[in-house]
N, CA, C and O atoms as a DFTB+ gen file, in Angstrom:
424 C
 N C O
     1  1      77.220      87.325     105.045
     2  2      76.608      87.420     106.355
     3  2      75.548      88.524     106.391
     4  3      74.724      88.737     107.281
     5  1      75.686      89.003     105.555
     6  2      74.614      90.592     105.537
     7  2      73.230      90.244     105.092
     8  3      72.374      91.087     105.360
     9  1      72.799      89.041     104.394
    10  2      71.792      88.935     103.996
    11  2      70.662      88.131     105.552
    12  3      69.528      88.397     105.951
    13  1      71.712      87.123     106.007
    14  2      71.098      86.502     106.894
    15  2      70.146      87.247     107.982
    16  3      69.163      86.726     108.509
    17  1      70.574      88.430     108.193
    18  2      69.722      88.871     109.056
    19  2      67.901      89.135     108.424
    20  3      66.847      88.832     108.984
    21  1      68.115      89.737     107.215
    22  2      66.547      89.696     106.507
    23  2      66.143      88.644     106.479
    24  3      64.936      88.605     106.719
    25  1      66.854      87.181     106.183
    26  2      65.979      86.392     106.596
    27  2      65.363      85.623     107.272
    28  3      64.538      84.734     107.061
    29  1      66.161      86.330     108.674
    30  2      65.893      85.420     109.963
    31  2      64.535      86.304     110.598
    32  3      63.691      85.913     111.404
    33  1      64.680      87.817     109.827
    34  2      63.425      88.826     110.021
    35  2      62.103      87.871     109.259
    36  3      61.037      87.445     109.703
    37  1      62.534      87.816     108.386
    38  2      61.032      87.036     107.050
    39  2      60.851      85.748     108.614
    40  3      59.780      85.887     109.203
    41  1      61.728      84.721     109.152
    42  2      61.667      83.667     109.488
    43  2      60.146      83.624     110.848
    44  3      59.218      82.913     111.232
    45  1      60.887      85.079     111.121
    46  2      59.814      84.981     112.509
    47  2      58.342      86.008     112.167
    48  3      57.394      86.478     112.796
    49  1      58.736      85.991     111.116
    50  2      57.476      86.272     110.302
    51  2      57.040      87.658     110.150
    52  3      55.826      87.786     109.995
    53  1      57.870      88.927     110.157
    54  2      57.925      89.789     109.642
    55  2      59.608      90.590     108.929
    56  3      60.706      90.979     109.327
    57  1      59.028      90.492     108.018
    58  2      59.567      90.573     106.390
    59  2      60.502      92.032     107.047
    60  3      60.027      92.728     107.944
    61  1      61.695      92.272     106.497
    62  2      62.348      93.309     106.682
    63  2      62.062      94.583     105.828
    64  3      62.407      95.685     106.255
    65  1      61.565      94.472     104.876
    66  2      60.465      95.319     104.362
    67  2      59.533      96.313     105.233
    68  3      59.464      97.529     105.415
    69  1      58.893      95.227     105.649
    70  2      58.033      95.949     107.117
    71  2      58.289      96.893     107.992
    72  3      57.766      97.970     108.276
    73  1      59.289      96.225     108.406
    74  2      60.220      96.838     109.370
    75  2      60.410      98.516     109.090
    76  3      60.007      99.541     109.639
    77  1      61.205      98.206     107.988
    78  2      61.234      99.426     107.392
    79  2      60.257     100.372     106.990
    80  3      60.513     101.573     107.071
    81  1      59.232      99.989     106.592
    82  2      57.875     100.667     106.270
    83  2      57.183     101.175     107.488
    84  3      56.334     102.067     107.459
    85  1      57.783     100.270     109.061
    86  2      57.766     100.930     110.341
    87  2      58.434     102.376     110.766
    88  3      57.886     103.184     111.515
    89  1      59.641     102.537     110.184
    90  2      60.667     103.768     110.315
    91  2      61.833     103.169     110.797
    92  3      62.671     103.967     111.217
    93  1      62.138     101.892     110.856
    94  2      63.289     101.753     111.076
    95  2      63.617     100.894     110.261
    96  3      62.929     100.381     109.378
    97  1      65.536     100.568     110.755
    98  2      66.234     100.235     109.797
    99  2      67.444      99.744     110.931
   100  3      67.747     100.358     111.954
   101  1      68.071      98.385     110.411
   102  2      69.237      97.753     111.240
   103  2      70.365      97.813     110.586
   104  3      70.652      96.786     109.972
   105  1      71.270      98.894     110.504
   106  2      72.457      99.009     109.318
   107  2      73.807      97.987     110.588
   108  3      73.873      97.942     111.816
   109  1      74.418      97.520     109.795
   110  2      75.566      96.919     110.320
   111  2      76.886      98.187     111.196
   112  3      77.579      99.053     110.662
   113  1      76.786      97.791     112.614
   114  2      77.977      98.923     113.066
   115  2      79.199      98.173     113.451
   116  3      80.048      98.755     114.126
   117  1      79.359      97.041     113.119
   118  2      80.285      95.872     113.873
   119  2      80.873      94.361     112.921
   120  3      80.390      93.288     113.282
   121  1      81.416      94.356     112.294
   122  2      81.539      92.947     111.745
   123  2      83.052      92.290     112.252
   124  3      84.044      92.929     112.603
   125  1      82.915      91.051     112.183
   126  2      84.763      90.113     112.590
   127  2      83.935      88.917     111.916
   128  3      82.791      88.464     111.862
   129  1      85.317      88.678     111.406
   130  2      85.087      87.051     111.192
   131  2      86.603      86.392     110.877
   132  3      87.425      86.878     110.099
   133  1      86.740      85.389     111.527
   134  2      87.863      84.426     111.641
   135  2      87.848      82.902     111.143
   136  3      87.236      81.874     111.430
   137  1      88.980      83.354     110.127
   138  2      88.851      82.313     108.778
   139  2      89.387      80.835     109.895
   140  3      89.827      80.803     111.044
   141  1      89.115      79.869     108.987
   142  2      89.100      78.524     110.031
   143  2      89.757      77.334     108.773
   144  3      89.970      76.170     109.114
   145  1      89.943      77.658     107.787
   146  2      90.083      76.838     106.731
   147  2      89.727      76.942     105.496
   148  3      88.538      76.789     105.219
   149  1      90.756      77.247     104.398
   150  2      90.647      78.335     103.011
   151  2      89.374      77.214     102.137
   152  3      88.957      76.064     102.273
   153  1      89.243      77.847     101.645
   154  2      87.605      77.379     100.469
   155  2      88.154      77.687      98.704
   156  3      88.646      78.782      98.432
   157  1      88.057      77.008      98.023
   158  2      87.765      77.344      96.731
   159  2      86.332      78.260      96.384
   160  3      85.409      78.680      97.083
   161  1      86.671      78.329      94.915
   162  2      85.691      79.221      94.280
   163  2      84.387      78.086      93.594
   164  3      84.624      76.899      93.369
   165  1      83.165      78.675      93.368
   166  2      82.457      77.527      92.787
   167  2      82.033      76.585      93.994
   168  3      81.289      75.687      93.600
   169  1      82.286      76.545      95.284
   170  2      81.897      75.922      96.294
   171  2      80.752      76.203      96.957
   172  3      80.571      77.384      97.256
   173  1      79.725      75.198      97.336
   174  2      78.611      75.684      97.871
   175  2      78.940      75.723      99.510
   176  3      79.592      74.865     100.105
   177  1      78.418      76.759     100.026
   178  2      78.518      76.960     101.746
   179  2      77.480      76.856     102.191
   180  3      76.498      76.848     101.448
   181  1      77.347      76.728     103.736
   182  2      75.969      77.175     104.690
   183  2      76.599      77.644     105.756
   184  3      77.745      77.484     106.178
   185  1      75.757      78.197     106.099
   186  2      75.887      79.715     107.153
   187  2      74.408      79.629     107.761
   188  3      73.287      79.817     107.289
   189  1      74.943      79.233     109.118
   190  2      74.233      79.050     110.301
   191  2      74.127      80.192     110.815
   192  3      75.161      80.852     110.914
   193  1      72.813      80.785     111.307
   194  2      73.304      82.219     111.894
   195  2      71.967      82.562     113.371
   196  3      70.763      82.445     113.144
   197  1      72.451      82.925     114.616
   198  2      72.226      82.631     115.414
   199  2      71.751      84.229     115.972
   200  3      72.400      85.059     115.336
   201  1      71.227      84.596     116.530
   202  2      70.575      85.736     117.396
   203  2      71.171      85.483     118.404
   204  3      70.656      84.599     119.087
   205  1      72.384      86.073     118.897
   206  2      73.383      86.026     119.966
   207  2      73.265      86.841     121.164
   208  3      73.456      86.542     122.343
   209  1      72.998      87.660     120.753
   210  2      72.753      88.898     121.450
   211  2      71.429      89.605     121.521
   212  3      70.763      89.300     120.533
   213  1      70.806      90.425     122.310
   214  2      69.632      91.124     122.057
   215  2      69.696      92.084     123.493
   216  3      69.549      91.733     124.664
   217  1      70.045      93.763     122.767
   218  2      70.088      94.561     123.913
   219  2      68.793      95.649     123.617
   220  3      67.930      95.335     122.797
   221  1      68.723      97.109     124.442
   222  2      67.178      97.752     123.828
   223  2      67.815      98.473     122.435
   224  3      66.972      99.134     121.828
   225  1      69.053      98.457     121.880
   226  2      69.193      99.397     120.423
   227  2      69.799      98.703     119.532
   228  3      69.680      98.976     118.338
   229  1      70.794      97.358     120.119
   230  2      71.139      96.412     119.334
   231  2      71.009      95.116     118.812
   232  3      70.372      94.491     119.661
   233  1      71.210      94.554     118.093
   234  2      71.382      93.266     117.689
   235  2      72.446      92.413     117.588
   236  3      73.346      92.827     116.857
   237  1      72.625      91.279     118.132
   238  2      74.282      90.843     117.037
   239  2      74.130      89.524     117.030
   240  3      74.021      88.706     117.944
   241  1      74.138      89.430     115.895
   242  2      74.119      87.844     114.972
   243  2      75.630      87.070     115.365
   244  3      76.725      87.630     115.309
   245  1      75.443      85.981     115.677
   246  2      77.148      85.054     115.122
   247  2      76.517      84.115     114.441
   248  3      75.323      83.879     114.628
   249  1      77.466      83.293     113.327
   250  2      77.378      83.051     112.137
   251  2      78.398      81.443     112.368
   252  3      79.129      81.246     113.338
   253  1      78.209      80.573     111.340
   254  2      79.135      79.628     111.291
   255  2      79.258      79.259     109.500
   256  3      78.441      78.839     108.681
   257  1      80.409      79.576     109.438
   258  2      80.490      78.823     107.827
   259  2      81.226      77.866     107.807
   260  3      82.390      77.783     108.197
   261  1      80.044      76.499     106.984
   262  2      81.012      75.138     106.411
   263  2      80.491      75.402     105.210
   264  3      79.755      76.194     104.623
   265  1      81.349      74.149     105.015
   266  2      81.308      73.695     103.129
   267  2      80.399      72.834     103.183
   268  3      80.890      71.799     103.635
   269  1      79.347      72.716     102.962
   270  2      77.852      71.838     102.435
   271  2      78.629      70.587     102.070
   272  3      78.364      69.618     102.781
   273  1      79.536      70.395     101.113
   274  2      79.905      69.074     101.207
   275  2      80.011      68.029     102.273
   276  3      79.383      67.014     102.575
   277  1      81.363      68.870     102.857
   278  2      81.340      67.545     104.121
   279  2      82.179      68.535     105.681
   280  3      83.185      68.289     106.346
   281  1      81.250      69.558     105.732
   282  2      80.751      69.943     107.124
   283  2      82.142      70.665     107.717
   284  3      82.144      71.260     108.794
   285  1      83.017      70.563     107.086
   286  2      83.893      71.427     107.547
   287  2      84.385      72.878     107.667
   288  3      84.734      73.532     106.684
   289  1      84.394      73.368     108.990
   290  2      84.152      74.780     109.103
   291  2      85.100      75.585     108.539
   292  3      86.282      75.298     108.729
   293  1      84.799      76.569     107.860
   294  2      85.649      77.672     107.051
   295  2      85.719      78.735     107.271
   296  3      86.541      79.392     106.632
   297  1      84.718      79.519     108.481
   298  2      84.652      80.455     109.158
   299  2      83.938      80.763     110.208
   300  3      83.129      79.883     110.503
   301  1      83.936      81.603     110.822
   302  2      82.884      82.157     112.095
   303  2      82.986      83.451     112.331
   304  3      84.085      83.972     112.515
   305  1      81.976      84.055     112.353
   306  2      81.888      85.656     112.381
   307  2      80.426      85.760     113.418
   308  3      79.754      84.931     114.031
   309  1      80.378      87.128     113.243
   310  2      79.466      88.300     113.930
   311  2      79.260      89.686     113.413
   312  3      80.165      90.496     113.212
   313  1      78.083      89.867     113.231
   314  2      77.981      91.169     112.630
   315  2      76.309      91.990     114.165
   316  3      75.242      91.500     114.536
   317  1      76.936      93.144     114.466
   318  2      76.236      94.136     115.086
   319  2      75.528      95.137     114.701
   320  3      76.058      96.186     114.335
   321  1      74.493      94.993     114.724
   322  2      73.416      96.039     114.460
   323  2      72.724      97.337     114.701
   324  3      71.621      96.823     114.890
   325  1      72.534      98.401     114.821
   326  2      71.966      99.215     115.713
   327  2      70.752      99.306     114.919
   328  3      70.631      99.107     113.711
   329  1      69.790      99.665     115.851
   330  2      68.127     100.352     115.024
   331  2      68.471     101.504     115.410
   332  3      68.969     102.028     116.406
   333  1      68.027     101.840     114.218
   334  2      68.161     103.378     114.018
   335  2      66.454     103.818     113.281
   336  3      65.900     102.972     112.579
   337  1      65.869     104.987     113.505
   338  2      64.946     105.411     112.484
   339  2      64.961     106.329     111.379
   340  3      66.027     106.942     111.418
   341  1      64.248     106.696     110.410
   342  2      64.614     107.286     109.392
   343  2      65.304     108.096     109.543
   344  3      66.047     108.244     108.572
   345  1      65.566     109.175     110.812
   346  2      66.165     110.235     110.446
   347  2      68.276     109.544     110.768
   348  3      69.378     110.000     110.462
   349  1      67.908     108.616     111.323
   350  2      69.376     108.222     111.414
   351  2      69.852     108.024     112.774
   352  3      70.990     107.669     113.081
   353  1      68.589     108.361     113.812
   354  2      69.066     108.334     115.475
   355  2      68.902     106.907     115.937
   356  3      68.131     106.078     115.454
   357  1      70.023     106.684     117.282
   358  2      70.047     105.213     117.555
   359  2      68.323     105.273     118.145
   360  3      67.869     106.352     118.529
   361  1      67.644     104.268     118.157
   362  2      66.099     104.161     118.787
   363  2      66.138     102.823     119.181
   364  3      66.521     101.876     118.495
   365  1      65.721     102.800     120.326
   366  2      64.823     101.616     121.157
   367  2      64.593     100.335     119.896
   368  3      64.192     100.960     118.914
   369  1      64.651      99.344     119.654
   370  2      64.273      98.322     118.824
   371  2      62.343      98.179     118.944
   372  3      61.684      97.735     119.884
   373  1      62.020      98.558     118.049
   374  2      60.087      98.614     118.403
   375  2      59.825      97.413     119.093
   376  3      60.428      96.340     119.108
   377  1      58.327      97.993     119.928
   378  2      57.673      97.306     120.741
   379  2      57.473      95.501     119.850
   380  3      57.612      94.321     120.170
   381  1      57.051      96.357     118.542
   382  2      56.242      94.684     117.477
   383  2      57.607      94.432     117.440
   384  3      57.658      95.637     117.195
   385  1      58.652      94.100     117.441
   386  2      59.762      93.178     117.378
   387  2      60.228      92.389     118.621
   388  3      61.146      91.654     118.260
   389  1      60.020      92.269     119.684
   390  2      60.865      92.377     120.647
   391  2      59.986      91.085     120.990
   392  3      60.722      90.503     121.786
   393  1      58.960      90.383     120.864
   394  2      58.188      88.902     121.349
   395  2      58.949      88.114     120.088
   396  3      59.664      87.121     120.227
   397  1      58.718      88.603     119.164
   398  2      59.446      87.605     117.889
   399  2      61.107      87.510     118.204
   400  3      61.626      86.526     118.732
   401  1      61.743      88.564     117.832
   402  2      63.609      88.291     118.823
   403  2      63.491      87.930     120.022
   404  3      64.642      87.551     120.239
   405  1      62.897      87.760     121.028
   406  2      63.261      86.628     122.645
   407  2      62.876      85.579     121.741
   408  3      63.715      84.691     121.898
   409  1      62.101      85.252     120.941
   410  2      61.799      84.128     120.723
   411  2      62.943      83.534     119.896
   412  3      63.589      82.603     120.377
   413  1      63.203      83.967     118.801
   414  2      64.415      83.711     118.155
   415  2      65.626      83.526     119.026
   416  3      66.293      82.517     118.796
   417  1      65.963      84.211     119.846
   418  2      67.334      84.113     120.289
   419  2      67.371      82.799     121.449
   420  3      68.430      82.519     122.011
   421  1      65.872      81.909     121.780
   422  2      65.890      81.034     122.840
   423  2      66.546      79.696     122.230
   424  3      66.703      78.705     122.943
């Protein structure tokens, strides 16, 4: 679940890279996830992941995992975000993000 968020950043078209090269940074302060049906190893998944939330310092993703085979769910989670800037303080989510996340989360 940790990766999905960089690429839902790349999706709306700035790269989490960026972001960072801005002064900030979205470290995870929150994760749950509730298993729904055990999985083998060697299995391919997909993980749906949704912009659930959007407050002025946080983020929080929920997530859906099936088995790519035949669609049956194996989990559901959420992971919470804070922006923080380099020095480590919670900060406002920047101005350049905030048209791209309403948009995402509609």
């Amino acid at each position: 679940m940790q990766r999905k968020p960089r690429r839902l950043a790349q999706r709306i078209g700035l790269p989490y890279s960026e972001i960072e090269q801005q002064g900030f940074h979205f470290p995870v302060t929150e994760v749950s996830c509730r298993y729904a049906h055990p999985d083998r190893y060697d299995k391919v998944v997909k993980i749906e992941t949704e912009l659930a939330e959007l407050d002025r310092a946080t983020l929080t993703f929920n997530y859906r995992i099936t088995r790519e085979t035949d669609d049956v769910l194996l989990a559901t989670g959420s992971t919470k975000h804070a922006c923080i800037d380099h020095a480590g303080h919670v900060s406002r989510i920047p101005k350049i993000l905030e048209p791209a996340l309403a948009t995402a989360k509609t």
